[in-house]
N, C-alpha and C positions, 0 to 999 in steps of 0.2 A: 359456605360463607365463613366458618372458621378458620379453616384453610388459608382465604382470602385474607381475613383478617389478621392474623399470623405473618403471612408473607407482608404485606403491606408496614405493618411492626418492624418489621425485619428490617425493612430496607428506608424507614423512615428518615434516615440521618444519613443516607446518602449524599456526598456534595456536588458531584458532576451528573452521571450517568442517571441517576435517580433521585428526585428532589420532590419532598412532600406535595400535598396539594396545596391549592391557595383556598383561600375563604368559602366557605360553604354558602354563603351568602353573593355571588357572585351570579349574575342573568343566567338564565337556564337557555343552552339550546333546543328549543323543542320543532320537533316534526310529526306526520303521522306513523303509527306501528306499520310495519312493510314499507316504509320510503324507499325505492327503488333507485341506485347506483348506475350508473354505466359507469365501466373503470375499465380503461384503456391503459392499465397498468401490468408491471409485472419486472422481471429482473433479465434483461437483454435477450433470453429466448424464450420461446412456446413451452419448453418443461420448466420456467420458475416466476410461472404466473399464477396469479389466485386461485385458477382451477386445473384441472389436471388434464394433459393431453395425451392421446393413444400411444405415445412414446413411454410414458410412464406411467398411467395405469393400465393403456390394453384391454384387454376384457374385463379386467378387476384386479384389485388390490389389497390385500389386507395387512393395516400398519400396527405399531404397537398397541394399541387401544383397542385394539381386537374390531374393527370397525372395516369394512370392506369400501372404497370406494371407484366408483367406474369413471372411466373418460367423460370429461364433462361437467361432472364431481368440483365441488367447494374441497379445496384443502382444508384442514382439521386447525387451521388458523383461524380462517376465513369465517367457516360454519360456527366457531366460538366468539369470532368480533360479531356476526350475522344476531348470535342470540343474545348477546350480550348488549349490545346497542338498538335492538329489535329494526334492523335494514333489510335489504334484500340487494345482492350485488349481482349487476349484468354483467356479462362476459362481452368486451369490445377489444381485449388487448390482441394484436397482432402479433406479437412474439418477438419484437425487436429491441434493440439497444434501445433503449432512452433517448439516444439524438433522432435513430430512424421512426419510431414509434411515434415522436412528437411532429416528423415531417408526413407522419402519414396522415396524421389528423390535423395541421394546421388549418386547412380550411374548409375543415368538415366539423369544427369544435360545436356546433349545434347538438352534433350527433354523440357526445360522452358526458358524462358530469366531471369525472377525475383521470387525469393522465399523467405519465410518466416524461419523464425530458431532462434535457440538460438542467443545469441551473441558469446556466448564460440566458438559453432560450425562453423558458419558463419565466425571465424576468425581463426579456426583450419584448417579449410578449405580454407580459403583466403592463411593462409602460404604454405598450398602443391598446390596452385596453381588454386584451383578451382574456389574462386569467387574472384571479380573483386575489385582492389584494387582501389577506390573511390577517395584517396588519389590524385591519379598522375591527376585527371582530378582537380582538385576543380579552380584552374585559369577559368575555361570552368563553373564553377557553381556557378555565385558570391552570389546567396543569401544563399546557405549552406554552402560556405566561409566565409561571415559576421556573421551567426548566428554563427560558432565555434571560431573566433575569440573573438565575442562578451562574448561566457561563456567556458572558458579554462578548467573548469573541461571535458566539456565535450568533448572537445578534448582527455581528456586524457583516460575518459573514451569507447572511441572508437578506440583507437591505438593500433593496434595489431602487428606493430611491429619498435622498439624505432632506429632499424638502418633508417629505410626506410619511418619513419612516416605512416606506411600504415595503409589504413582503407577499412574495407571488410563488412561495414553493414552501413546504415543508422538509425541512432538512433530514437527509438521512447519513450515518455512523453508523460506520462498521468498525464497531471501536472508538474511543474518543481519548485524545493525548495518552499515545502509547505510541510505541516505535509498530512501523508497517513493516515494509520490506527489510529482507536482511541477508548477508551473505552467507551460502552454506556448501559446503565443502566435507567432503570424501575425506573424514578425520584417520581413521585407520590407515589409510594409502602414506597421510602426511607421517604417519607414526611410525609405518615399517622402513619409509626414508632417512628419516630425522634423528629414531631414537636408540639409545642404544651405546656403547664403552665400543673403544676404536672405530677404524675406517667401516664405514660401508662396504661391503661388497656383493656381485651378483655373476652370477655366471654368462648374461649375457647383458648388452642394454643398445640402445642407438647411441647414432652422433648427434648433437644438439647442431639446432639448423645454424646456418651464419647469420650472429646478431644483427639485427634490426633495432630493438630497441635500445633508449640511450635512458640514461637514469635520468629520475623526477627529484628524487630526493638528493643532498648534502654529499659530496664525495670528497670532504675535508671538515672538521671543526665536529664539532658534537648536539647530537639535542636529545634537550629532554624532553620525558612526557610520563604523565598522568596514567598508575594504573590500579586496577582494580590487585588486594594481594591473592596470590593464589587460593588462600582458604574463605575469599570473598567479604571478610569481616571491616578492611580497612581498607586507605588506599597509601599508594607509594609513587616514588620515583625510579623510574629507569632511563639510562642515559648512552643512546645508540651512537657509538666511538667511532666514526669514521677517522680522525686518528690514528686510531689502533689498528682498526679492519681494515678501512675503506669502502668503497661502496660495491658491494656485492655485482650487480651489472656491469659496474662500471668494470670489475676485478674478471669477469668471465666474458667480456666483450674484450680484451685482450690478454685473454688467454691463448687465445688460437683454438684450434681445432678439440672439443672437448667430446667425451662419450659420459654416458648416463652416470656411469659410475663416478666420473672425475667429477662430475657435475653435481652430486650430492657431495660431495668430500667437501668441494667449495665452500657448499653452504654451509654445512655442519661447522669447517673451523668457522666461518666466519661470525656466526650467531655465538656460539664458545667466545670470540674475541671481541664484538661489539659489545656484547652484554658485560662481559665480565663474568662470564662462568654463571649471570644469573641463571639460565633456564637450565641447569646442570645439563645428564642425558636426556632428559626429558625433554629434548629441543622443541618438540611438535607444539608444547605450548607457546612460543613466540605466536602460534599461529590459530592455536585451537583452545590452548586455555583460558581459564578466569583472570590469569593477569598477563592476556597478550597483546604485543603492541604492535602488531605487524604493519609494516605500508605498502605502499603500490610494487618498488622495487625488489622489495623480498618475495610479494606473490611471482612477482615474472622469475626472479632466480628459483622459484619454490615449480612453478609449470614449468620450467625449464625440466627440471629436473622429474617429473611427472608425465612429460609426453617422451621423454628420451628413456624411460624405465617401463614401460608396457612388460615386460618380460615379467619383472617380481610385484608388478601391481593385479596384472588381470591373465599373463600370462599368454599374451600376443603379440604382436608386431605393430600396436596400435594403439592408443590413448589419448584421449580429446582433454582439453585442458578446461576451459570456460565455455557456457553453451547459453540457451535459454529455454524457458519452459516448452518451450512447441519453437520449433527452428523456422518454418514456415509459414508464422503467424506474426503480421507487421503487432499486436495489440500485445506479445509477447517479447518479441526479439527488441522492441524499445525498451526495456528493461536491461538490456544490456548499457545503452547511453547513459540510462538512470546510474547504473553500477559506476561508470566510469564517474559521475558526479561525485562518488562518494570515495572512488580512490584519487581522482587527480583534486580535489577541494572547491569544489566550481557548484555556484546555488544556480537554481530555477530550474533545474532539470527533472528535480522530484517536485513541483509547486503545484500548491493544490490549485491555482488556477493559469492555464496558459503554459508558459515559462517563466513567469514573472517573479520578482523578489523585492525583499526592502534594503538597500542598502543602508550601509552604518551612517547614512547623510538623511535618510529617512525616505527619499525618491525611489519610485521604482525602477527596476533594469529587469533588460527580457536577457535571458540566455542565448536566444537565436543573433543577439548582435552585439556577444560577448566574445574578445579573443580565446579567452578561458576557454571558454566550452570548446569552442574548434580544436584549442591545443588537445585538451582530452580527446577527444575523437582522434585526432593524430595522432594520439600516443597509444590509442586501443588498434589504431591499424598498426602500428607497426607491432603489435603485438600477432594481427591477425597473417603480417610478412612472415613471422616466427614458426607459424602453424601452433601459437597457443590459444588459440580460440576457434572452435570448435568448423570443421570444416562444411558441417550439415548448414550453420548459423549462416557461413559465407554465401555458399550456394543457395542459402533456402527450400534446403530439403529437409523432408516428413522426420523428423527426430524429435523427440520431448524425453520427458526428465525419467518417466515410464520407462523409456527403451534404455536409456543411455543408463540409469541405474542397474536394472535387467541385466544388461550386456555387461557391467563392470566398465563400461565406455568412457562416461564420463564423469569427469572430478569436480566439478564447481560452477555455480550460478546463483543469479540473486532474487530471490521471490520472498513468498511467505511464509510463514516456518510449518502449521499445522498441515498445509494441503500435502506441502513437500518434503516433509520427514514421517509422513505417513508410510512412504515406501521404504522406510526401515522393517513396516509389517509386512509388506506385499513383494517386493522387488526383491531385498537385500539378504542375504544369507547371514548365520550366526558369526559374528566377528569383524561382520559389517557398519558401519556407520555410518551416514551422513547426517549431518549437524548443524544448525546455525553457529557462525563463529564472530565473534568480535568484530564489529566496526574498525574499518582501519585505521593509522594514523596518516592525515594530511597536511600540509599548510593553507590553512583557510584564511581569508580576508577580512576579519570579523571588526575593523576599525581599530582596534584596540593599540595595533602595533602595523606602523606602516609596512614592516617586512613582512608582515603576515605572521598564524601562530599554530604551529604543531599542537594537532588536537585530534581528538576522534568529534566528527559532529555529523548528524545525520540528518535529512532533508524531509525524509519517508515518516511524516509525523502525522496520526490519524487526526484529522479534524473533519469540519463538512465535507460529506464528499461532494462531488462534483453531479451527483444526477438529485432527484426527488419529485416529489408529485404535486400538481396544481390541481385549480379545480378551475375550471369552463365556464368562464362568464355567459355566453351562448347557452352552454350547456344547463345550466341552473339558472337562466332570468326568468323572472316572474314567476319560478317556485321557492320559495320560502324552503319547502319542506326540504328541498334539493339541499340547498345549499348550507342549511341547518347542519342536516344529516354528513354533511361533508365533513363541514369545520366539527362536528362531535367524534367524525373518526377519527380525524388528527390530533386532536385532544384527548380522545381515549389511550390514542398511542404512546402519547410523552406523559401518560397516568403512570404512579409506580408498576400497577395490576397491567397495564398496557405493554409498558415495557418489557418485562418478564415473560407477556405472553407473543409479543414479536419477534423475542430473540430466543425460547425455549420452545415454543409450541403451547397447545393448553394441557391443562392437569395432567389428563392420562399420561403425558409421556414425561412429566416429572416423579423424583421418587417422594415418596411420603412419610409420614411416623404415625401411628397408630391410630390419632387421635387427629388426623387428616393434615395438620402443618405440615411444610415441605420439612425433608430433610436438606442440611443448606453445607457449606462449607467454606472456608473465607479465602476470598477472592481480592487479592490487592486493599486487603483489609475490610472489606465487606463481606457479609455473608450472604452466599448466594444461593440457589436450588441447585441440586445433585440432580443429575438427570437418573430416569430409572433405568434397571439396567435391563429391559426389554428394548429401551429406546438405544443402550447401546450399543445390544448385539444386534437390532436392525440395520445402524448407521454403516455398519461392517458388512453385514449382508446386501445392505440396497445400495453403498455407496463409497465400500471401500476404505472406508473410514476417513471421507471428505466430509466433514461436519456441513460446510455451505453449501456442497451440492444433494447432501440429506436434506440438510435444512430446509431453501428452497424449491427444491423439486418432489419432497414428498410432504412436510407437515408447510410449505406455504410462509414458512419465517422468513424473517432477514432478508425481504424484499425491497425494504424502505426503513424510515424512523431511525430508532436509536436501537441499533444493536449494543449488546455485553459481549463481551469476548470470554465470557464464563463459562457457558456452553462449550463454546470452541477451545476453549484451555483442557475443559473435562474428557475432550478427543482426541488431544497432542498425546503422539506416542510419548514415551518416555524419553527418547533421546533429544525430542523434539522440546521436551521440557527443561532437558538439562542446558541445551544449549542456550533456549530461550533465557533461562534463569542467572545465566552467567552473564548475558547481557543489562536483563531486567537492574541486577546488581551494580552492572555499570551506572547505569543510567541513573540510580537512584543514589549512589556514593558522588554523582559529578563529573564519571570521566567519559562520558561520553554525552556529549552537547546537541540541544536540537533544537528547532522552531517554540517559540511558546505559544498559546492559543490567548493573545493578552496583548493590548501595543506597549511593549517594554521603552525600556530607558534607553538602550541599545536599540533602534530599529531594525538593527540584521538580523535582530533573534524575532523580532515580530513576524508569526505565521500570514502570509498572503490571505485574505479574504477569499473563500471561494468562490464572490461574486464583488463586480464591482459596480455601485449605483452609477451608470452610464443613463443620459436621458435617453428618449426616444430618437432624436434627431441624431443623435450620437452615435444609437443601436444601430440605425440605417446605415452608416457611415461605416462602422464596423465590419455590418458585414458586406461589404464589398470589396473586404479584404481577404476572399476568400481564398485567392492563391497561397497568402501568407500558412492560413491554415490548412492546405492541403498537402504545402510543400514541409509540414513536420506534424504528421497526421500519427494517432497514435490506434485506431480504425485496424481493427485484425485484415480487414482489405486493400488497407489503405499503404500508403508510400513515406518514408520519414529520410530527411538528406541527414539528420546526426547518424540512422544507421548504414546508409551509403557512405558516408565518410567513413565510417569504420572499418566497414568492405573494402572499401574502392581506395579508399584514399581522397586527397581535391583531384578528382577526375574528370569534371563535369562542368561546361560552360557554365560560367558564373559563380561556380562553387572551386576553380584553382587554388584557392589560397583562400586561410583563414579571412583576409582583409576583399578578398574581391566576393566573397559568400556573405560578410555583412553589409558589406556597398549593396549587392543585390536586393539582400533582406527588408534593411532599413530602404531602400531607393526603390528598386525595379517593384518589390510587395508588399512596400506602404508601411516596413514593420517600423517607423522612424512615426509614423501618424500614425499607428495603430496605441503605440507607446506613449506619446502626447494624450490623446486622450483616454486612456488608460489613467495618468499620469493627473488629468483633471478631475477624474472619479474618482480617487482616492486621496485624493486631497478636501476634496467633499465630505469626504466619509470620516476622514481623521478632524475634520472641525466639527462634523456633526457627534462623534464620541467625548471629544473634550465638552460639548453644549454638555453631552449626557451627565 
């Protein structure tokens, strides 16, 4: 209890992530001791559900706690919320995605109390009556009262419907208003190219392929932009001289026939002349340091120069330029489209719901029936004409970030920082790097300026995510006890003590001080718990040092709710930190721009809701646009045309040209009435905030 009380101290003046309780005076949930769960829950497969499958425990297990657990086994979360809230939880989850999961049980919801699903469905379903509207109890649940009061986006992002305030999911965060995805890049490789007094040279290199691609950016006149300064304390101006230089593509697309070698000389003067001598020898940081300002056409003159030097990079006849985490996984390789959002300046690509955005007029617009987005897609194929994007990604063959680091293979892709700068420990030899690097600069549309405004701005912003858990009207009618028991776990979860114990695990695998308080350490200005260091050298032993696949698949965390990224920061290698950190810097000096979780004065900085209150007759409507969704499916099995386009090119009936693929979109797959009432739900919801 001290302990408890300790932590809970600690974390009392939290403003987002963690926020006191409300009134001790507030209705009590009560049910009987042993109220009994079915939870048809868990985190997209069979190993990161509440209880443990023969994949991961086997005959047995024994985790930091010194605790053995078998197949079948409550996780060391589960077994702490179990005595902590005096429940008893049944095992109904099936092991699937949150969309599959919720279609296995749609018409058998008698048979669960609590299940996993999208948030669309979870609240398509909350309107025709199936799951349980959250809403009417929240008096009865004051620490998930306080935490929605405390962050209004998020309220909004969970109302499913603006007459009735209703809410039909509990939202879960994996993180909250932080940067998500980010670009990371083989820094060492950029450095033996880049850096350095006189010409480059190598004893062998390739011929660069015949240009394809045509520059994005300025090939006269000059711009400036926003940076972070190299010792991260202030910020400055630098001012890329096409004047002076010219534009780098544009300068090696008539050059003629170029080899690896001439092909770094290029760039070298040219960064030397655009800058002005800013980046000294130290060129690499245009592209890797704390005050770089790289953009689209400096990465394609930078892989240029990286697939034609396989020789002095890895020491073969062979170098992959840009790839994705798993090359043969549709849930992955769309991650590549998402990147192109962030290098050609094009929103909805990273939206937390749909493809949707706000534009600077305050209306929605989808991405799918934007010329933008197509141009991007066209401008990442002609990258993939180039052979600068990875040839496994083309094909859709078995490669990920494991082999292609391994092999010294490949240089560059865009994910998360912790999973994938893990293998600076595991894959990469001493001298090795790979790094998140700086957001690049684009021209985005942000209203401000009809020409648009050179900026780093990023789409990849944690808010609700898009899955969480409901509970079963069916499931829990005419028990009280049931549905008590429910709404007390999702209220225990958004409790300070809740939280802590969803995103750490419970006590044993935090570290402690003598006298039982955690030891803590501060965390984007909170002080958080130190994990202990049994639980670290576990994570390493069971997991390679993948905090989330430790997480949920041996202590049962980070399944749902409100994660911290504290834990997960305490498991970023080091390099994984520095790079993070040079970002982090950005973000908080102002030079790199993102969604706010708020409806701003600017509606283009306004984050999308990750649910829109659609009514019932609406939902129906919606989903009979199922082709729209299947034809840019993000479904590890599934099919997406932004990454056919990037393949292919407009190859494909209906999809010829940018203009005949939104004729389609909007026309032949309803995305023109999809968008309409889209368009009427949110308009809903922005009167129903201003009521607020």
């Amino acid at each position: 209890m001290k302990r408890i009380l300790a932590m809970l101290m600690a974390v009392a003046m939290m403003m987002t992530m963690f926020v006191s309780t409300a009134s001790a005076e507030a209705a009590e949930l009560t049910y009987a001791e042993g109220t009994v769960l079915r939870m048809a829950t868990g985190y997209n497969n069979k190993k990161t559900g509440l209880f443990f499958d023969a994949d991961v425990a086997g005959e047995g297990i024994t985790l930091a706690d010194g605790k053995t657990y078998m197949t079948g086994d409550l996780k060391p979360t589960w077994v702490e919320v179990e005595n902590k809230l005096g429940v008893k939880f049944e095992n109904q989850y099936q092991g699937n995605s949150a969309s599959k999961e919720f279609d296995f049980w749609k018409d058998r919801l008698a048979e669960v109390d609590m299940i996993s699903g999208t948030a669309a469905k979870l609240t398509e379903y909350g309107e025709a009556g199936s799951i349980v509207n959250i809403a009417e109890y929240l008096d009865q649940m004051p620490n998930f009262k306080a935490y929605l009061e405390a962050n209004p986006i998020v309220r909004l992002s969970i109302t499913g419907n603006t007459d009735t305030g209703a809410i039909y999911f509990s939202p879960y965060f994996d993180g909250v208003n932080d940067i998500e995805r980010m670009p990371l890049m083989r820094v060492d490789w950029v450095q033996k190219l880049l850096d350095g007094e006189g010409e480059f040279t190598a004893e062998a290199s390739n011929k660069l392929a015949a240009p394809v691609y045509t520059p994005y950016m300025p090939t006269s006149g000059k711009v400036e932009v926003d940076v972070v300064t190299l010792d991260g304390t202030a910020t400055e101006k630098v001012t890329k001289d096409y004047d002076a230089a010219g534009n780098i593509v544009e300068a090696m697309n008539n050059a003629g026939e170029l080899d690896g070698v001439a092909a770094v000389n290029m760039l070298r003067t040219y960064i030397d002349t655009a800058y002005n001598g800013y980046y000294g020898t130290t060129r690499s940081n245009l592209f890797c340091g704390q005050n770089a300002a790289w953009d689209v056409d400096e990465l394609v003159a930078l892989l240029r120069c990286v697939v034609a030097n396989p020789q002095t990079l890895n020491g073969t006849d062979n170098v992959e330029g840009l790839f994705s985490r798993e090359d043969n996984n549709n849930q992955r390789r769309v991650d590549m489209f998402r990147f192109a959002g962030v290098l050609f300046g094009v929103r909805g690509l990273e939206s937390r719901q749909d493809y949707l955005y706000v534009g600077a007029d305050g209306y929605l617009y989808d991405a799918r029936q934007n010329d933008d987005a197509y141009m991007a897609m066209a401008k990442m194929n002609e990258m993939v004409q180039e052979g600068l994007i990875s040839q496994s990604f083309v094909d859709g063959s078995e490669e990920s970030t494991a082999t292609m680091l391994e092999n010294d293979l490949g240089f560059m892709h865009y994910d998360y920082n912790q999973t994938q700068t893990v293998y600076n420990e595991t894959k990469l030899q001493d001298g090795e790097k790979y790094m998140a690097v700086m957001v690049p600069v684009a021209r985005w549309y942000d209203g401000t300026n009809e020409d648009g405004v050179y900026m780093r701005f990023t789409e990849s912003w944690r808010s609700v995510k898009t899955d969480g858990w409901g509970i079963s009207v069916a499931g829990v009618e005419g028990n009280p006890d049931k549905l008590n028991a429910a709404l007390k776990l999702i209220d225990y979860a958004f409790s300070p003590e809740g939280q802590i114990l969803m995103s750490y695990g419970p006590d044993a695998f935090i570290k402690t001080n003598d006298d039982g308080s955690y030891v803590t350490f501060n965390f984007n200005g909170i002080e958080m718990p130190v994990i202990a260091d049994a639980t670290y050298a576990e994570l390493w032993e069971k997991a390679s040092g993948n905090y989330t696949n430790y997480a949920r698949q041996y202590l049962g965390s980070t399944l749902s709710f409100a994660k911290s990224q504290a834990f997960e920061y305490q498991c970023t290698h080091e390099v994984g930190k520095e790079g993070a950190g040079y970002i982090s810097k950005a973000i908080a000096l102002g030079t790199i721009k993102h969604p706010e979780l708020a409806v701003t004065e600017n509606p283009w900085y306004t984050s999308v809701p990750t649910v829109l209150p659609n009514t019932k007759t609406e939902n129906e409507t919606l989903k009979s646009y199922s082709s729209l969704t299947e034809m840019f499916s993000s479904s590890k099995d599934g099919a997406n045309k932004f990454v056919d386009i990037i393949v292919n090119g407009f190859a494909q009936e209906g999809f010829f040209s940018a203009e005949e693929a939104i004729e389609t979109v909007a026309g032949t797959n309803s995305g023109a009435d999809y968008l309409f009432l889209k368009q009427e739900a949110y308009d809903r919801l922005i009167e129903y905030y201003n009521a607020l």
